[in-house]
N, C-alpha and C positions, 0 to 999 in steps of 0.2 A: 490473857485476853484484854483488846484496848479496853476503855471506858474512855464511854464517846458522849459528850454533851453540846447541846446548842442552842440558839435562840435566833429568830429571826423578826427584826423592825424596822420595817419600811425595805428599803436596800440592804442596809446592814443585817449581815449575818457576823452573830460570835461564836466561837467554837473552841469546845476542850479536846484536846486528845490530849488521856492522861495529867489531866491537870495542867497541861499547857495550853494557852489563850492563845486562840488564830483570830486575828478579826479581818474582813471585807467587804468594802465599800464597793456591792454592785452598781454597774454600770445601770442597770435596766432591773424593771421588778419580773424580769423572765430569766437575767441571768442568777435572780438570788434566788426566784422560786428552784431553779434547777440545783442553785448550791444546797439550799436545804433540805430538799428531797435528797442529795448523795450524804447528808448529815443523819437524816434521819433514816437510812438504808445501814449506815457504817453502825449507827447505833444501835440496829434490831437484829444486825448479824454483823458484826466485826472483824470479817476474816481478811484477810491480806489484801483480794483484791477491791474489796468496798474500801478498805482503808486508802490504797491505793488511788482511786477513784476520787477520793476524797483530797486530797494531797492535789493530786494535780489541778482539781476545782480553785484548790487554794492558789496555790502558784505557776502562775506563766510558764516558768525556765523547766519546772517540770513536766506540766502539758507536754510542751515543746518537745523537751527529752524523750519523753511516753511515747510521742507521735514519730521522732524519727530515729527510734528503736536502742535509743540510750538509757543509760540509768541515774538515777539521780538522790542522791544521800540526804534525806528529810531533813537531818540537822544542821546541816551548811551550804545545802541547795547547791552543790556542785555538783556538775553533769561528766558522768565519765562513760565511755565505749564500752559496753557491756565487758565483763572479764577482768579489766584494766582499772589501776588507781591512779590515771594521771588526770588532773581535772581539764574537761574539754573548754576553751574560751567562750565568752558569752559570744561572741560575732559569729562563733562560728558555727553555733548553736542555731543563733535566729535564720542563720542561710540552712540548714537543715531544717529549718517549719518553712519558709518560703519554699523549697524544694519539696516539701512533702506537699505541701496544700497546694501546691500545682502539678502533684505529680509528677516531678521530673525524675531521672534514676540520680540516687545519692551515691551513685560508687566513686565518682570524683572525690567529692567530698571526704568519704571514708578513708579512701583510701589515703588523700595528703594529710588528712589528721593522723594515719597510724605511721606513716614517715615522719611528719612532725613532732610525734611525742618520742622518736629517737635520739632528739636534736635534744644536746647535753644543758642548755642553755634557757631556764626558765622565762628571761624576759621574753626572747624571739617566740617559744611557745605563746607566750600571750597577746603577742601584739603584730602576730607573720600575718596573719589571718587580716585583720582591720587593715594593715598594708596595702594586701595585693586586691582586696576589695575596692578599696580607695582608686588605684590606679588599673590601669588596663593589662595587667596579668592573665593568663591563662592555665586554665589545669585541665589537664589529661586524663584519662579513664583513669591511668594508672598511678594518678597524684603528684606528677611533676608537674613542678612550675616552666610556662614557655616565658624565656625573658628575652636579652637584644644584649650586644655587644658589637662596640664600636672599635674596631680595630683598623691597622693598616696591612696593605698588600708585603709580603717578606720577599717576594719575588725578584722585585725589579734589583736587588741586589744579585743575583743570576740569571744566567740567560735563560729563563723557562717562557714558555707562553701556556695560561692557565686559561685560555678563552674556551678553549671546549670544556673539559670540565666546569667552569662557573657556568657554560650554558644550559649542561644538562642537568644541572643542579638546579637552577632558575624556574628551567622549563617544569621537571619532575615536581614544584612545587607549585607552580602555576594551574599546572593541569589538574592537581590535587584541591586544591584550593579552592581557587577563583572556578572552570569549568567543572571541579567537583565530577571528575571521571576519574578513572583508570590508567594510570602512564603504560601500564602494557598495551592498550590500545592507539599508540601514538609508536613513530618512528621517527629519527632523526634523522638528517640529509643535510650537506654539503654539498651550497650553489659553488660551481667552480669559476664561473663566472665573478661571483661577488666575492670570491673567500668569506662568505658568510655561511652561519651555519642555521637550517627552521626543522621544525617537527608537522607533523601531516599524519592524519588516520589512518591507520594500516589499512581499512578497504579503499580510500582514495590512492594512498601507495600504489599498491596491486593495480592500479589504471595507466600507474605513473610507466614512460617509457625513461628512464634516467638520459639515452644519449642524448633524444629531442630534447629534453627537458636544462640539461649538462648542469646533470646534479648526478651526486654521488648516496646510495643511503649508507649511512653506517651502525646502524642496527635499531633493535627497539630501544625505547626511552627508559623501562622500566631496566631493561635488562642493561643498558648501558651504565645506569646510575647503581646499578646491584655492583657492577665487574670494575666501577670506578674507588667506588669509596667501602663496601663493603669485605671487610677483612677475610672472611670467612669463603670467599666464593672462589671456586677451584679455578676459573678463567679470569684472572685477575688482569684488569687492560691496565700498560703501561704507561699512563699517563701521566704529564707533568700536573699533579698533584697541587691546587693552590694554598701553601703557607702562609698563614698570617702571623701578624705580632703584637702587640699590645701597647697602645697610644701614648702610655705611660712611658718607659722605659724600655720601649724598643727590641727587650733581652729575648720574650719570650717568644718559641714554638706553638704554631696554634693549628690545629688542621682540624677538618671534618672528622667527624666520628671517631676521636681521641679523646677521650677526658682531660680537662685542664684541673691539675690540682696543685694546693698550695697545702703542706703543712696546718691543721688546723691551730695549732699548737702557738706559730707565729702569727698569725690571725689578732687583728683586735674587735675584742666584743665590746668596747665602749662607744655607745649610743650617740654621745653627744658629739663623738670628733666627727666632723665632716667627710676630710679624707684621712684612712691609715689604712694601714698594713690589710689585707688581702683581696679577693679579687671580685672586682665591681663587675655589676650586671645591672640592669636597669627596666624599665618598660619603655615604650614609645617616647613619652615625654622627656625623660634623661637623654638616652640614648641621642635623638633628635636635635637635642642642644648643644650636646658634647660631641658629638661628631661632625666632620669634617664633608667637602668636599669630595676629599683625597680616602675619603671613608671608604669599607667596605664592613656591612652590619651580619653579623653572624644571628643565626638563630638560635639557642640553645635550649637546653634543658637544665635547672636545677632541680637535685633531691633538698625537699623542706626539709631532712636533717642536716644540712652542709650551709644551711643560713646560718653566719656568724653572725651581723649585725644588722638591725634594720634603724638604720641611721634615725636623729629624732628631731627631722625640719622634711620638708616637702620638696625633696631632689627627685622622688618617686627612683632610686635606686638603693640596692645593699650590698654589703660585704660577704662573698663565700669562701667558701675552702675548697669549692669545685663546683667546675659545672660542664656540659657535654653540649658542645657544636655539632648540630646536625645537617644545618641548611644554609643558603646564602638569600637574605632578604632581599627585593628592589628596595631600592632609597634613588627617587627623585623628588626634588626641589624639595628638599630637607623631611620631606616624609617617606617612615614605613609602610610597605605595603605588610600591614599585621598575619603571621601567620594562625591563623584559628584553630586547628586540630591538631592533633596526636598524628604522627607519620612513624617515627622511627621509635615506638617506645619498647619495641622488641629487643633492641641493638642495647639500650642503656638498661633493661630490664636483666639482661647475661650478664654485664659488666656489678649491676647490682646485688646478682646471687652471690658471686664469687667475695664482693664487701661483705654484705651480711653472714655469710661461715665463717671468713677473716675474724668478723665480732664474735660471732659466736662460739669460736676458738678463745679467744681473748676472754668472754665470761666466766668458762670454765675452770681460766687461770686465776679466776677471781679479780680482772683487772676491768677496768671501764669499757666499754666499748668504740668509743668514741671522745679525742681527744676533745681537752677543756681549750679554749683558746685564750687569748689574754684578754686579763677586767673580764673573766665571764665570772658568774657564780660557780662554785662549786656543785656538782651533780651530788641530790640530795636522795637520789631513789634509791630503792633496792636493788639488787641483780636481778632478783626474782623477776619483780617487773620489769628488766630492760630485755629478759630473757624471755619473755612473754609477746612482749611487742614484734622482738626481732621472729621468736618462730613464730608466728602469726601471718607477718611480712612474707615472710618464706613461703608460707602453704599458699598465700595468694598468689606469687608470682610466678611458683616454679609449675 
């Protein structure tokens, strides 16, 4: 049973638990009167949750924890995800009290921290978080990061013409987007006139006479972008498919809804080098600078475990070992038009089960799950825990 002492003068409350000295300096003589009444409740019954109670009075970070359903270890005041011994970061802790005391839903949140703490690499756990807060990042239900990539067209080295596809790629984000509808409610048509190619509401369509009109439709928006880029769908349309390549060195393959990965292994995780070894992604602000004219800005998705490096100067971009092109951004006069929600997080959420059994094959071998990459630290955890996080992951996605 604790033994619970205290005193309280003026502001100042002093308190023992167990012979250990807590002292603080309230703010107001209502926040002390409240600390000392949970002092003197822990002291007339002692049971876990007054003790509790008591604790959190004392410290912020575990208020905070209490409040947005974390746990938190009295003796080192680190905040972990209930279950798990990975300590969660202070930033990212205080976005979880901001999100609870406004009531927003914290599944975002949640859910990048439990991809994050798969990520082999203790510095990027502690400082991913303060990054993408700093700059215009985005995260998704399902705790991917939305970043930008500035690449060039592979095309024009063949005779393809990629205008229909980039259009109904544009438009399917547009209409998602910006009008914040439905792309099944939208059709695509071809003026013959202009060889240009617009979309129009399927009840406006249905009014439409194509021959007056000498437009051609060529089907829904939804359904066109399903049979263009989606692997899976039995009427796959034959389209000149738009390839990009990488600004850097020209070498690499880039398409829609393929993952781009690079060995993490050759990767460097040193903080301080500007540019090395693997592959950049950025927010608005990089991207922006770093690209071209001759640009064409992809939208992508990274998993917070495939952060190699988060560089340690204000380029607002970092180093991964993969990340997933979904969409094609406007970029006029050197601005993104930013995409703000989760669209395809179905398509990277399949490609993600299939990693995670990959690891969880590998645990059982007794091997890492996830390659170290170079200058990282050394992975200090258990299996136990990496096997924890991963099936955890699992039950959420599948």
């Amino acid at each position: 049973m604790k033994n619970i002492q205290g005193v309280k003068i003026g502001n100042m409350v002093n308190i023992s638990i167990d012979g250990k000295l807590h002292k603080k300096n309230c703010g107001s003589p209502n926040e002390a009167d409240v600390l000392f009444k949970a002092v003197l409740n822990a002291k007339e019954n002692p049971n876990d949750g007054n003790i509790k109670a008591l604790r959190s009075l004392l410290n912020e970070k575990l208020r905070i924890a209490i409040m947005a359903g974390l746990e938190t270890d009295p003796e080192t005041n680190e905040v972990y995800l209930a279950g798990f011994n990975t300590p969660v970061p202070t930033t990212l802790v205080e976005v979880a009290k901001e999100y609870h005391d406004n009531g927003y839903p914290l599944d975002a949140i949640i859910n990048f921290w439990k991809l994050l703490m798969l990520n082999p690499d203790t510095r990027v756990r502690t400082v991913l978080f303060d990054f993408i807060k700093t700059h215009d990042f985005v995260l998704t239900d399902a705790g991917y990061m939305v970043v930008y990539k500035a690449v060039y067209d592979h095309n024009d080295k063949k005779e393809v013409d990629t205008t229909f596809t980039e259009f109904v790629s544009n438009k399917y984000l547009h209409v998602k987007k910006t009008w914040k509808e439905s792309p099944k409610n939208y059709v695509v048509y071809k003026d013959l006139n202009e060889d240009s190619f617009g979309i129009t509401n399927v009840k406006t369509a249905e009014k439409w006479d194509e021959e007056d009109r000498e437009i051609e439709f060529l089907g829904n928006l939804a359904e066109l972008f399903d049979a263009i880029f989606n692997s899976d769908v039995e009427e796959k349309i034959e389209a000149d498919i738009p390839v990009y390549t990488d600004m850097h060195s020209g070498s690499m393959r880039i398409v829609l809804g393929e993952p781009v990965i690079m060995d993490r292994k050759e990767c460097d995780a040193d903080f301080r080098r500007d540019c090395s070894n693997g592959l950049h992604v950025g927010a608005t602000k990089y991207v922006e600078n770093f690209a071209g004219s001759s640009s064409t800005i992809l939208v992508c998705y990274v998993n917070p475990a495939n952060v190699v490096a988060v560089p340690d100067y204000d380029h607002s971009k970092m180093r991964v070992s993969e990340y997933f092109p979904f969409a094609i951004a406007s970029y006029t006069d050197r601005k993104i038009d930013i995409i703000e929600q989760a669209y395809f997080e179905s398509d990277y959420c399949e490609y993600e089960i299939e990693k995670l059994e990959e690891q969880l094959d590998k645990l059982r071998a007794e091997e890492l799950p996830i390659e170290t990459a170079m200058n990282a630290e050394a992975e200090e955890r258990s299996m136990s825990e990496l096997l924890k996080i991963i099936g955890s992951r699992l039950l959420d996605i599948e």
